[in-house]
PyMOL CGO cylinders between C-alpha atoms (Angstrom):
from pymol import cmd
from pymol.cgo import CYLINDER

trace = [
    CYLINDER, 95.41, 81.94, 87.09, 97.05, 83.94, 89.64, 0.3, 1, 1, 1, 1, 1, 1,
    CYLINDER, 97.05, 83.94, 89.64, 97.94, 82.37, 93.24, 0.3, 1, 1, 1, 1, 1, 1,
    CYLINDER, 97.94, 82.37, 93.24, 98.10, 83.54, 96.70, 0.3, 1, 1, 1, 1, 1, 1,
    CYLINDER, 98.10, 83.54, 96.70, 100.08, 82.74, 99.90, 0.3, 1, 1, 1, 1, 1, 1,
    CYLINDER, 100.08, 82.74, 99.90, 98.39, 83.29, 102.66, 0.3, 1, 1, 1, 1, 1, 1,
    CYLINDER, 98.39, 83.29, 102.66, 100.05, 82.78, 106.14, 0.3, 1, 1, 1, 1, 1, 1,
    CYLINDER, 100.05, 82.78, 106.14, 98.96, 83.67, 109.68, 0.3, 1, 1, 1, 1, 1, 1,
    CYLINDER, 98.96, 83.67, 109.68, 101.07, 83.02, 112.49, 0.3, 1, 1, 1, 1, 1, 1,
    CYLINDER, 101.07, 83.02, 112.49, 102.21, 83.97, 115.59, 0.3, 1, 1, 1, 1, 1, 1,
    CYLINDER, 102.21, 83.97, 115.59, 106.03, 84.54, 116.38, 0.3, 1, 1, 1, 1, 1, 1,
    CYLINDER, 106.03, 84.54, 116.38, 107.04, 82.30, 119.23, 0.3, 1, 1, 1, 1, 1, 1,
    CYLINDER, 107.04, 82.30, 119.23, 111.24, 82.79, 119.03, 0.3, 1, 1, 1, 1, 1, 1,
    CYLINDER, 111.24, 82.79, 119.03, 112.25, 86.36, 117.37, 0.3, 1, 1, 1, 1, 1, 1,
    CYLINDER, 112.25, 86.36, 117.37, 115.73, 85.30, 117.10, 0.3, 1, 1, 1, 1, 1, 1,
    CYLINDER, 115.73, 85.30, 117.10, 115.11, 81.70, 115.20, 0.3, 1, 1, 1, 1, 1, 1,
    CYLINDER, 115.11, 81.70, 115.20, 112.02, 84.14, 113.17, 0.3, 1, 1, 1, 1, 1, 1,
    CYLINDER, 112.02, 84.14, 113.17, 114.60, 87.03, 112.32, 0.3, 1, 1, 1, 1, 1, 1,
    CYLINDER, 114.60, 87.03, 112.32, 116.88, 84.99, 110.46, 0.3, 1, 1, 1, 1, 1, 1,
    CYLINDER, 116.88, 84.99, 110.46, 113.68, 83.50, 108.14, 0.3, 1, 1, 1, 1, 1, 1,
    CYLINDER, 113.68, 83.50, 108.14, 113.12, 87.13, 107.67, 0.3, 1, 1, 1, 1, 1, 1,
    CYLINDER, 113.12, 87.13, 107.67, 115.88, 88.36, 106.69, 0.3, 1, 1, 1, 1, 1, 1,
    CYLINDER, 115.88, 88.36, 106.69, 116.32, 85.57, 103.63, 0.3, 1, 1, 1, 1, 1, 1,
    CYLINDER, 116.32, 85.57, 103.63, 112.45, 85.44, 102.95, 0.3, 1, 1, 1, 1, 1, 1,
    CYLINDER, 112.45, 85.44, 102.95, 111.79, 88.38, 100.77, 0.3, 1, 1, 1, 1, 1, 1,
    CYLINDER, 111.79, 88.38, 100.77, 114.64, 87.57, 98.54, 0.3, 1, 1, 1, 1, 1, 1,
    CYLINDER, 114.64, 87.57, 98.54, 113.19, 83.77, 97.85, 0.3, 1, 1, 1, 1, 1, 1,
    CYLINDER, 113.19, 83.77, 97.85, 109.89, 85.38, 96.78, 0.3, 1, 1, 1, 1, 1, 1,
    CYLINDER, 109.89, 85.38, 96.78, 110.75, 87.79, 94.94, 0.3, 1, 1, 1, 1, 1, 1,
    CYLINDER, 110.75, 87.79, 94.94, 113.34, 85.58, 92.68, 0.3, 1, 1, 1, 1, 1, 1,
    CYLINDER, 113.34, 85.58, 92.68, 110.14, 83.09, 92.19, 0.3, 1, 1, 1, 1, 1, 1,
    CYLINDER, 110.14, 83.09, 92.19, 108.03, 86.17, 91.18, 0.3, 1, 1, 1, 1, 1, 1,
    CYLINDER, 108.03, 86.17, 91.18, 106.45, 86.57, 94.20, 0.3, 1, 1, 1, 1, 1, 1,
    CYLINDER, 106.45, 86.57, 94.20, 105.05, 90.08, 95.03, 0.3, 1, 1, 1, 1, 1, 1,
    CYLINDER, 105.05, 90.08, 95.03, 104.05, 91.08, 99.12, 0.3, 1, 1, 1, 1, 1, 1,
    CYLINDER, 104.05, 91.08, 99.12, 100.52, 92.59, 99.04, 0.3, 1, 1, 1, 1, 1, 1,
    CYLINDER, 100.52, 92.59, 99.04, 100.09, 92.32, 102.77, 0.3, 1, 1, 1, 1, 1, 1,
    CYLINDER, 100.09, 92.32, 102.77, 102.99, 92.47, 105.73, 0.3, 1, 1, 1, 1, 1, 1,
    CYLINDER, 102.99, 92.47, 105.73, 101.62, 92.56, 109.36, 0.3, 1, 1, 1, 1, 1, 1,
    CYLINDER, 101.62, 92.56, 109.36, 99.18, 95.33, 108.23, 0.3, 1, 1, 1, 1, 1, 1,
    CYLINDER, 99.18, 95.33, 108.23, 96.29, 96.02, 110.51, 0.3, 1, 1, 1, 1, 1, 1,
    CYLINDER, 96.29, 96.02, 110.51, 93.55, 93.09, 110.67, 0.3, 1, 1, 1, 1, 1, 1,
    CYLINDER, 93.55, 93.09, 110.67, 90.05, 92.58, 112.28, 0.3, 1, 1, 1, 1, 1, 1,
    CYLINDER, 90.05, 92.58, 112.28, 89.99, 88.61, 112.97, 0.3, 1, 1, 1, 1, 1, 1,
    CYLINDER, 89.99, 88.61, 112.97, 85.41, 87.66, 112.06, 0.3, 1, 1, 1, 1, 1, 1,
    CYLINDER, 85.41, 87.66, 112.06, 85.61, 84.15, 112.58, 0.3, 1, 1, 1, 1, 1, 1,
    CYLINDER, 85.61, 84.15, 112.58, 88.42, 81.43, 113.60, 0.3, 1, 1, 1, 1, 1, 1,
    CYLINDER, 88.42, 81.43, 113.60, 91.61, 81.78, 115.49, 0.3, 1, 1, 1, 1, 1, 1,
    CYLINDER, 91.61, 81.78, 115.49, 93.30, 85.37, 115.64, 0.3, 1, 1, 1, 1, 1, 1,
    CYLINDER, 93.30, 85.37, 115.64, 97.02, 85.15, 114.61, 0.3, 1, 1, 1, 1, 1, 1,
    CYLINDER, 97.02, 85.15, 114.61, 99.51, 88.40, 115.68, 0.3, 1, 1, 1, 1, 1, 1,
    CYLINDER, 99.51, 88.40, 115.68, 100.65, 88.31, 111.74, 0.3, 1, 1, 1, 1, 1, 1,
    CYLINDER, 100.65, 88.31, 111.74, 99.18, 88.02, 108.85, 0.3, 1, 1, 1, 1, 1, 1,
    CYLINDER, 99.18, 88.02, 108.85, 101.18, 87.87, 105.31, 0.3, 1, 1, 1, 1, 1, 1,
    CYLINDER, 101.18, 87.87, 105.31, 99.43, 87.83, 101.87, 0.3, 1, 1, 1, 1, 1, 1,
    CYLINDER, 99.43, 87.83, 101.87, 101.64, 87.09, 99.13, 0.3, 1, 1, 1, 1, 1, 1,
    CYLINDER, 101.64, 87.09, 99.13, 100.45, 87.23, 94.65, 0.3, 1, 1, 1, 1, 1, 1,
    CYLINDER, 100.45, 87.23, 94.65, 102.23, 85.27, 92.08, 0.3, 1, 1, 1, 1, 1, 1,
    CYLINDER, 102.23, 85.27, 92.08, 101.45, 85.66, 88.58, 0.3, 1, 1, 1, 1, 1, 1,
    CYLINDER, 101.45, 85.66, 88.58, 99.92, 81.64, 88.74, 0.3, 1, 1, 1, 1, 1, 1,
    CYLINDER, 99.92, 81.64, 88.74, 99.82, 78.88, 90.99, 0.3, 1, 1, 1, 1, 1, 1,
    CYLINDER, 99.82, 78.88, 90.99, 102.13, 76.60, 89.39, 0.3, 1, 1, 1, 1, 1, 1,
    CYLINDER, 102.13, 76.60, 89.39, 105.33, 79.82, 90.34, 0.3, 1, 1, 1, 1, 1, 1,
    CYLINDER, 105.33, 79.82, 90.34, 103.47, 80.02, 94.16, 0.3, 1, 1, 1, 1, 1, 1,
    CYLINDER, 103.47, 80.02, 94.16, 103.75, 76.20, 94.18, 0.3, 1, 1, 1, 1, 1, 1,
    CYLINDER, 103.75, 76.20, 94.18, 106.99, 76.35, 92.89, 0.3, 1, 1, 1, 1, 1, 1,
    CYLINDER, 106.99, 76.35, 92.89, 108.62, 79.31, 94.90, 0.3, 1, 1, 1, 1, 1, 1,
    CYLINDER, 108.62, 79.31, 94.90, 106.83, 77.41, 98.34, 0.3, 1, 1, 1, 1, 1, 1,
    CYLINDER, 106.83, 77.41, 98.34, 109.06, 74.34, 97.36, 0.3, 1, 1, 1, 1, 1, 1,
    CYLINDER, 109.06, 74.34, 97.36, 112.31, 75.88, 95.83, 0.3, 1, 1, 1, 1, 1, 1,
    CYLINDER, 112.31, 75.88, 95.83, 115.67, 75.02, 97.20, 0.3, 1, 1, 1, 1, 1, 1,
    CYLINDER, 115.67, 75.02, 97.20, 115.66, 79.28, 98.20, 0.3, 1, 1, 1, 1, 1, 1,
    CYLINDER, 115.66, 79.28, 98.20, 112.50, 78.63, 100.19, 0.3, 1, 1, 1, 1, 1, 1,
    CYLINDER, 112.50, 78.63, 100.19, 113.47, 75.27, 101.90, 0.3, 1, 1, 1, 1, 1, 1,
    CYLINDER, 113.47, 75.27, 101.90, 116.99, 76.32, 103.03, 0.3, 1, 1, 1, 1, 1, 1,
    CYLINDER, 116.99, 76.32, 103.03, 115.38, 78.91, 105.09, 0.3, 1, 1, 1, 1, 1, 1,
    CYLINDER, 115.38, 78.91, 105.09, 111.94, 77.30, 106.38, 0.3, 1, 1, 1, 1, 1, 1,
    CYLINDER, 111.94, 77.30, 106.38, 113.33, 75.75, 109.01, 0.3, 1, 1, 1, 1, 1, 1,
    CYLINDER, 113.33, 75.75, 109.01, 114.05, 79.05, 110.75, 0.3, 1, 1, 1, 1, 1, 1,
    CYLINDER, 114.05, 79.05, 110.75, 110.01, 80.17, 110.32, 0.3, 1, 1, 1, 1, 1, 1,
    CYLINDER, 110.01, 80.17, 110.32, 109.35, 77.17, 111.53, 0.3, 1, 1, 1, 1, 1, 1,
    CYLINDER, 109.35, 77.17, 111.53, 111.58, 76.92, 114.15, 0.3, 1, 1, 1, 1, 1, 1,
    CYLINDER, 111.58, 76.92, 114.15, 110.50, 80.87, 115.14, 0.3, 1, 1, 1, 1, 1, 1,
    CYLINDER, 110.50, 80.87, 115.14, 106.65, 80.73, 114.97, 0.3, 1, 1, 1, 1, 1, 1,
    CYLINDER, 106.65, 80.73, 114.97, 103.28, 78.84, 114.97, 0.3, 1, 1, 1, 1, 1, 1,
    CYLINDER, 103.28, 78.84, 114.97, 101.95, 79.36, 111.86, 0.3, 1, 1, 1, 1, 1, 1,
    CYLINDER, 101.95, 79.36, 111.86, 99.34, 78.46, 109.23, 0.3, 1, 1, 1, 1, 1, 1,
    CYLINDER, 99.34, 78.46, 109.23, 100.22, 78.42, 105.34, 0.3, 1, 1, 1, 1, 1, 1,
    CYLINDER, 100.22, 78.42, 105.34, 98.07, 77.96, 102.30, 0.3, 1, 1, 1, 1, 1, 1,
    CYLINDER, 98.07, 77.96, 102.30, 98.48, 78.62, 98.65, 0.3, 1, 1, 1, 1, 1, 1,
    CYLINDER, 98.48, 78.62, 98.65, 95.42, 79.32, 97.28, 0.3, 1, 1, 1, 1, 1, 1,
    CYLINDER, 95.42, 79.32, 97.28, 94.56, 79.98, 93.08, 0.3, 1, 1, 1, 1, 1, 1,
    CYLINDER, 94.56, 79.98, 93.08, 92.64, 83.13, 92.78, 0.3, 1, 1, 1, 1, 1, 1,
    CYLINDER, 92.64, 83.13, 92.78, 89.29, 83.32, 90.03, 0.3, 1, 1, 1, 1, 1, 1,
    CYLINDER, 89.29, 83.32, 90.03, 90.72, 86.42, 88.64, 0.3, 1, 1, 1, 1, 1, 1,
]
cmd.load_cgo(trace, "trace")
């Protein structure tokens, strides 16, 4: 079954955030990862409004799990972590 990453977050350092950036696309997309959604317009309905939203597909959620916890990914988490206050959730899809 197909997989999602969805994050929300709010940039709180553009410097430390800019330099996960730059590196993140590349890590997902080597683990099969495709963007679907990349700070597009968003109407928050319920919960805490974030600035950002990100939605990314992989083809299932063993690659999302993997790609989340690759040596790619980790070498450059620090950085989002570091840049923004975020939420992140990998989530199988029924389709």
């Amino acid at each position: 079954m197909p997989a999602l990453w969805l994050v929300n977050l709010d940039e709180t350092d553009k410097e430390a955030y800019d330099r996960y950036r730059s590196h993140s696309g590349d890590a997902v997309l080597k683990h099969g990862g495709r963007f679907l959604a990349r700070n597009g317009r968003s109407m928050q309905k319920e919960g805490r409004a974030f600035s950002r939203n990100v939605v990314v597909r992989f083809e299932t959620y063993e690659q999302a799990v993997a790609a989340y916890e690759s040596d790619e990914y980790q070498s450059i988490l620090s950085h989002a972590l570091d840049g923004a206050e975020r939420q992140f959730v990998i989530v199988e899809t029924d389709d």
